[in-house]
N, C-alpha and C positions, 0 to 999 in steps of 0.2 A: 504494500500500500504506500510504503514511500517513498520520494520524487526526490532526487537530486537539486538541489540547490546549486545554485551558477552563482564563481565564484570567483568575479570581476574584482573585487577590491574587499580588502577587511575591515573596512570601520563599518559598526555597526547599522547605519542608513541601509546603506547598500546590500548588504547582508540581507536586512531585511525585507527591503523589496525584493529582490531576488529569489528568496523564498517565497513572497508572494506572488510574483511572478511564474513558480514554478506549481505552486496550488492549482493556478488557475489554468494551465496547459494542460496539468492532468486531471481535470475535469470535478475535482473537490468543491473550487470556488466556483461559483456557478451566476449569482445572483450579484446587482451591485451591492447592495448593503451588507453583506459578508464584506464582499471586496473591500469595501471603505474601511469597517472594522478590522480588518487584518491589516491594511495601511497604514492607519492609525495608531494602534497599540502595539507599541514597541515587545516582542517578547525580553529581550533583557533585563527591562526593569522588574519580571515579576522572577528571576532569575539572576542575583546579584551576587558577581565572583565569580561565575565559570565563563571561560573563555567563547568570544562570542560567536564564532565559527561553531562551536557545538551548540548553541543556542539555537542559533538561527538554521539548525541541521532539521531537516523532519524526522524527529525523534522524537520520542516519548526520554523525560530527562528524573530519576526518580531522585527523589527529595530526602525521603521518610524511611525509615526503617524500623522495623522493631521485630527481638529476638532473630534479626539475620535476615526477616524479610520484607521488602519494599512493599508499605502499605499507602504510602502515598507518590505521587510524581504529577509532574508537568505533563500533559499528555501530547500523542503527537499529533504537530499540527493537522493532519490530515484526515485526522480522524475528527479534531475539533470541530474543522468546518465542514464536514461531511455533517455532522450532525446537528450543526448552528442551520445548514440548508434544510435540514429536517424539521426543525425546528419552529421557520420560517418565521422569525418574527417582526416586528411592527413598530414603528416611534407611537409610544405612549401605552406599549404592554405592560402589564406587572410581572416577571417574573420569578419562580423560584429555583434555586440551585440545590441540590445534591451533590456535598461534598466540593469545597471551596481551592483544595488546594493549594496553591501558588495565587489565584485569585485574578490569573489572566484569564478564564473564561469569562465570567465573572463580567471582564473588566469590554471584552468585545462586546458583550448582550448590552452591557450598560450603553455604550457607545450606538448601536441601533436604536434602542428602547428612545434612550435623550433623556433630555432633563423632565417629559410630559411624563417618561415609565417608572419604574422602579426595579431595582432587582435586586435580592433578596438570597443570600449564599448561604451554607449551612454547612459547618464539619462539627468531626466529633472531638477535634483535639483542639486542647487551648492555643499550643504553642503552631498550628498550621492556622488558625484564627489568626493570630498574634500576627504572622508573616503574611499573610492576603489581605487582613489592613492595611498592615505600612506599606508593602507594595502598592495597592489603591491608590492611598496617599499619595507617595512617590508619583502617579500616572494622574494628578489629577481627578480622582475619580473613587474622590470617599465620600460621594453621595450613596457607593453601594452597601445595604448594610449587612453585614458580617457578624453570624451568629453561630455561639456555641453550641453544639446541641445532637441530638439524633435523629439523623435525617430521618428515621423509618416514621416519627410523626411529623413529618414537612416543619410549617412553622405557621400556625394558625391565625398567629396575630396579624398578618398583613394579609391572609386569604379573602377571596378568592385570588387565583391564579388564572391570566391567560394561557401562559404558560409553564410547564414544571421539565426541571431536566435532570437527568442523572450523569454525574462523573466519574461513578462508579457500578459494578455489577451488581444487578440484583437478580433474586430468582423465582421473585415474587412480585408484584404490584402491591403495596401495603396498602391498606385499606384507606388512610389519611390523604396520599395522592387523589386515588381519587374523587375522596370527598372536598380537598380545596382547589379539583383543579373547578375553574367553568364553565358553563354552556360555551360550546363551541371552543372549549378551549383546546391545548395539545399537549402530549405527556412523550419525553421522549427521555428513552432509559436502555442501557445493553443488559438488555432480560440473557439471563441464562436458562440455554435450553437441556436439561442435562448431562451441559459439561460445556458444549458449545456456545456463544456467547451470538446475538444479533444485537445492532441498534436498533431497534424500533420504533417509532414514529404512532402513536397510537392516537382516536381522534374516537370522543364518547358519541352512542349510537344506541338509542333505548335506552337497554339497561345495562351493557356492557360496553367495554372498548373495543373501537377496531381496528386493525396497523391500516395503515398509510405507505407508510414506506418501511425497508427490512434493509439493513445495509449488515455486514460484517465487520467485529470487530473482538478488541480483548480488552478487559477494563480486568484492577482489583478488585476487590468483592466487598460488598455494603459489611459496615462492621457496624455494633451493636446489637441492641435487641431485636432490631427483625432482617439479622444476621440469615445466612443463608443455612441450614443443617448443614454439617458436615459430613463428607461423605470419606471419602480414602487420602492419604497422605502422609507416604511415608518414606523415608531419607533409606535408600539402599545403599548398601556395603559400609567402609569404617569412615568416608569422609564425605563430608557434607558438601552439596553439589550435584549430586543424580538423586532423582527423586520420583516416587510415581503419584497421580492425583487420579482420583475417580470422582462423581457426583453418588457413586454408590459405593455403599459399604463391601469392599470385597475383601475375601478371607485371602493374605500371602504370605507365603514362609520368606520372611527377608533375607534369610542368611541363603536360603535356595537358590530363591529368584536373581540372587547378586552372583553364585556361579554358576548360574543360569547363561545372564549376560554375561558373564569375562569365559564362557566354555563354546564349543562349537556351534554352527549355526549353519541353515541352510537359505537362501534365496531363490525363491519364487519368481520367475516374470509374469505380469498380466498380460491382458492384449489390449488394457486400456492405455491411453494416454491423456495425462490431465496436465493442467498448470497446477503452480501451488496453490491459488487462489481457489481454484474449483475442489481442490482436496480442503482448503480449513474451511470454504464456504457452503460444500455439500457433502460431499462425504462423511465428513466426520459427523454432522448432524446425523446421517441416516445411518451410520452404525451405532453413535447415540442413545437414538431412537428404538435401537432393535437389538442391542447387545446391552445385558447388564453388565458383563464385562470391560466396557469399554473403559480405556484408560487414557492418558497423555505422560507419556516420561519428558522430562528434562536432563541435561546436563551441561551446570551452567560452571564458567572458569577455564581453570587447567582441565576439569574432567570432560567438557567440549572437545577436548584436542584426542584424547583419546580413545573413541572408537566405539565405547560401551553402548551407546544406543545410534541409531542411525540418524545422520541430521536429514529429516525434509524442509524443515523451515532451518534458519540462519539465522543469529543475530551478532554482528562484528561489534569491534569496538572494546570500552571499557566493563562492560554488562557481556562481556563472549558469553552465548549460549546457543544450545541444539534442541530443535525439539521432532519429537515424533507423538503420533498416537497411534494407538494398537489395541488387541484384548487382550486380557489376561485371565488365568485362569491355574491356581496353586503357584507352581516353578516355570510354566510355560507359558509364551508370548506368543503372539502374533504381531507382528507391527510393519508399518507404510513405508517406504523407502524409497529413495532414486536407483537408479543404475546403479548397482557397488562399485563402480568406476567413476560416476559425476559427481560431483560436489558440488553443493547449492553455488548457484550463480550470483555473486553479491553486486557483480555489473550488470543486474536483471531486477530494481528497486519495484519495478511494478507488476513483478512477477507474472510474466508473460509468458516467458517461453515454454513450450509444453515437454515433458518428459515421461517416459515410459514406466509405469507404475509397476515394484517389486510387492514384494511379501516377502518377510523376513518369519523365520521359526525361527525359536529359542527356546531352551529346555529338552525335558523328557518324552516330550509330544508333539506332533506335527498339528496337532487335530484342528487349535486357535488358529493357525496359517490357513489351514483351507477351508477354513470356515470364513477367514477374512477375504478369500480369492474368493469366495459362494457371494457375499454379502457387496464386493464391487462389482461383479456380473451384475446382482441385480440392481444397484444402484444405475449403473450404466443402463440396463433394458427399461427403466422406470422414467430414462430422459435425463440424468443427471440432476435430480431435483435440488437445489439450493435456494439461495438468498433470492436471487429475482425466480416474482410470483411465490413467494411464500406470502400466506396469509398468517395471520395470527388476532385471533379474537380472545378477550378475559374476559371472563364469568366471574362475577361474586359466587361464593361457595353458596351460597342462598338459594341461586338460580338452577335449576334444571337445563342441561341440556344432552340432548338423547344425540350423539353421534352418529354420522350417518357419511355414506360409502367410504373416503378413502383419510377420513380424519382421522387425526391425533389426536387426543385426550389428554394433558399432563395435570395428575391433580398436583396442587399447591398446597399451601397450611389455607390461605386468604380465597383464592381464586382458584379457577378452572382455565387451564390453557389448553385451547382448540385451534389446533394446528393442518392446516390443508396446501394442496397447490392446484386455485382454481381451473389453473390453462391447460392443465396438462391433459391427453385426451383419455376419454372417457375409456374408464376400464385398467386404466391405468395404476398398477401396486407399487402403492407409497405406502401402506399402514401396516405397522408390525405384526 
């Protein structure tokens, strides 16, 4: 998803246009009033002390950490304004934030909204408060007001809302959005789909919500009380840095499954050929969806460089890390891979280029592998279903509703998520 920045001169101005410049080629920025706001608000100031070449980089830049793991960050811009276009807002909106950050988001919505709107930021830490005021300040722009709090109840006191946004994962819609967003207002949040993450654009309809738009992406996950349950996550072998995450509780022998991964292995070719955007944008939803097993490893550092899991995504830099996702199942894996000879293309930012899809076995069983070679056959025969033409409508748990041909059903703690792809032709298996 991200765009190389052109990189005519290093003082900060130019930097930053440039980046903007390159938003708008690859088709992010779309709308003048994005444009203006990314013009206008210097990323820097909300980003004080790191060199300004990584600033003005389209990178997600993390801030915050706690016990080892980055719970807050600067997001990257591309993602920003994918979802400020989603957004779509207005001079003279009121808006609410989820989760303040750095408090450059924040600081664009204000700059559309004007002095007629208001917007209205919310984290759960004093001291990430602390720093999205004075950055505000710094920009000019401590008309926005900056509250301590849990986003999972919005912020009542300046409700209604035209619009409410999320900066972080959730995997719910908490009952409070909805009640301060209004009439005809928009709620826009990266709902997780058990495990997979979309932006959604959601716009109220009767008595439920209904997406608008579905874009892909990866946020942190909503912390406090309407926290997401926890599902699998757990550090393999003796050093920290390879890791596996589930949205389900699955049962692993760690010390197995780790000379599992460092013991022999076999690969698989398919006869599919995807980019990486179509593996994190569909695929992995529709084995998700269909596999309790499904997983995502990481390994981020020096243990990147070493081989233990296969990189299909990439990430260069100071944050080096690999990711894959796969099934698991005891000691044995299944998992996605390039060619054992390609390595991710990092001169390839908008991940384009398509490559021929592996299956990797690992462990004492082949059975995860050709279940996972079963399950992209039929993802493929089904049209490749992903993000465009995904629907996604929420039910209040209150509400009935009786699923019918090729829907998904995900129940929540709050809500009912019904999940469909209207275009696709009729007779079409997409439902687990």
């Amino acid at each position: 998803m991200s765009v190389p920045a052109r990189r005519n001169g290093s003082a900060p101005p130019a930097l930053h246009q440039a980046l903007v410049e390159d938003l708008k080629d690859a088709g992010h920025i779309r709308t003048p009033r994005v444009e203006a706001a990314f013009r206008a608000i210097p990323r820097h100031l909300f980003l004080p002390g790191l060199p300004v070449e990584q600033v003005y980089s389209d990178e997600a830049i993390p801030t915050k950490q706690l016990d080892g793991a980055v719970v807050s960050s600067s997001s990257q811009p591309a993602i920003m304004a994918i979802m400020l276009e989603q957004l779509e807002l207005a001079p003279g909106h009121r808006v609410l934030e989820i989760g303040a950050g750095t408090g450059y988001n924040a600081a664009l919505m204000a700059h559309i909204v004007g002095d007629e709107g208001q917007v209205v930021t919310v984290d759960i830490d004093d001291d990430l408060v602390a720093g999205a005021r004075e950055h505000l300040a710094a920009a000019g722009l401590d008309r926005v007001r900056v509250v301590r709090g849990d986003g999972g109840f919005g912020y009542p006191a300046a409700a209604p809302y035209d619009r409410i946004i999320l900066t972080v994962g959730a995997g719910d819609v908490a009952p409070a959005w909805r009640e301060q967003l209004s009439a005809g207002g928009r709620l826009v949040l990266p709902l997780s789909l058990k495990g997979p993450q979309k932006a959604v654009a959601f716009e109220p309809v009767d008595r439920h919500l209904a997406s608008v738009s579905v874009r892909d992406c990866g946020f942190m996950r909503l912390r406090g009380a309407f926290a997401e349950p926890s599902g699998t996550s757990i550090q393999i072998g003796p050093e920290p840095g390879l890791s596996l995450v589930s949205d389900n509780r699955l049962a692993a022998d760690v010390a197995a499954l780790y000379q599992s991964l460092t013991g022999p292995s076999c690969d698989w070719p398919t006869a599919t050929w995807v980019t990486p955007r179509e593996v994190f944008g569909g695929l992995t939803l529709w084995l998700a969806l269909r596999e309790p097993g499904f997983c995502r490893l990481s390994a981020v550092g020096e243990l990147a460089d070493r081989g233990l899991i296969p990189c299909l995504y990439w990430h260069p830099g100071e944050w080096k890390s690999c990711f894959t996702s796969g099934l698991l199942e005891g000691a044995s894996l299944g998992l996605l891979l390039r060619p054992p000879d390609e390595a991710p293309r990092l001169d390839d930012p908008v991940e384009l280029s398509p490559f021929q899809l592996y299956v990797r076995g690992v462990g004492p069983d082949d059975t995860l592998a050709r279940r996972l070679i079963t399950q992209i056959t039929g993802w493929e025969a089904a049209g490749r279903p992903g993000s465009s033409g995904l629907r996604i409508r929420v039910y209040p748990q209150a509400i009935e509703h009786v699923p019918s041909g090729n829907e998904v059903v995900l129940q929540k703690q709050w809500s009912r998520l019904v999940l469909d792809w209207p275009a696709l032709p009729t007779g079409t298996d997409v439902a687990p």
